[in-house]
C-alpha positions in Angstrom: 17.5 -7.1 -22.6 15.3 -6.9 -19.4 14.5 -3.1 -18.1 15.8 -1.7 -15.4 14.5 -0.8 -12.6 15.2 1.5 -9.4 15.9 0.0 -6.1 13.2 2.2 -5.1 10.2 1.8 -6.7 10.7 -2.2 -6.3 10.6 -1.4 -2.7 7.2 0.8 -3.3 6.1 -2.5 -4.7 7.1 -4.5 -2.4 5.2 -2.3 0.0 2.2 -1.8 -1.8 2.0 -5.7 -2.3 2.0 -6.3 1.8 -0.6 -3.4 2.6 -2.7 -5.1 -0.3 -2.6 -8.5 1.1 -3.2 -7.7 4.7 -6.4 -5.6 3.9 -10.6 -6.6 3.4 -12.1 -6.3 0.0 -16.3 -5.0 1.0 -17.7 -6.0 -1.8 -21.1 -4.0 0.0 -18.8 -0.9 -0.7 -16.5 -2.1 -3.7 -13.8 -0.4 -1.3 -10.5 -2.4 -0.1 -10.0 -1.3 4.0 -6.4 -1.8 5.4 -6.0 -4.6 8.6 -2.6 -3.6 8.8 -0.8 -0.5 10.6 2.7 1.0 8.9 4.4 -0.4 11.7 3.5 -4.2 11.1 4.4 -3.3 6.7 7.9 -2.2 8.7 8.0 -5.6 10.5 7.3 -7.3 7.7 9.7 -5.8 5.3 13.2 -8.5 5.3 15.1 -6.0 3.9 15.5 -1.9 5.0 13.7 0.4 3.3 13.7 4.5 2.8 10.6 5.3 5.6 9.6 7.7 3.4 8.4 5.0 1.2 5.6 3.4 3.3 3.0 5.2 3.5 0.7 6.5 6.6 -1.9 3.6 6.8 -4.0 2.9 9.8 -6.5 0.0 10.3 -9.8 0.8 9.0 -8.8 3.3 6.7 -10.0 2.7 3.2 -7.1 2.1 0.5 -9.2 2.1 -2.7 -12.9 2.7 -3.6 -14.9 3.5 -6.5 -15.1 7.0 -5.9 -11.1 7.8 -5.9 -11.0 8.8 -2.9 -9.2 6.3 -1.5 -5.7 6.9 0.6 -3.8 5.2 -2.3 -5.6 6.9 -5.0 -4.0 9.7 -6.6 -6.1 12.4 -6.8 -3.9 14.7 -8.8 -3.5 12.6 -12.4 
């Protein structure tokens, strides 16, 4: 029997996945930089979504890196 999941952390996913995908990988840096504004993940999104969800991204803000200090990076675990 398959898991189950809540509606909203596949949405999370879904969100994560597009921020991923339209962002650069520096391998200089080993950090991964966002193209992509929270407005174009909301016009990309087919179905609605909780706002809350997406988070505040900005283009040239960097997502992940090495150090953890990344906008996606939890700093708190």
């Amino acid at each position: 029997m398959p898991h189950k999941h809540s509606k909203a952390k596949l949405q999370e996913r879904k969100i994560l996945r597009i921020i991923r995908r339209g962002s650069f990988y520096d391998r200089n840096r080993c950090e991964l930089v966002s193209t992509i504004t929270r407005i174009e993940v909301m016009a990309q999104l087919k179905e609605p979504v909780e706002v809350y969800l997406i988070p505040d991204v900005e283009k040239g803000e960097v997502l992940l890196d090495q150090q953890g200090k990344g906008s996606l990076q939890r700093e708190d675990i």
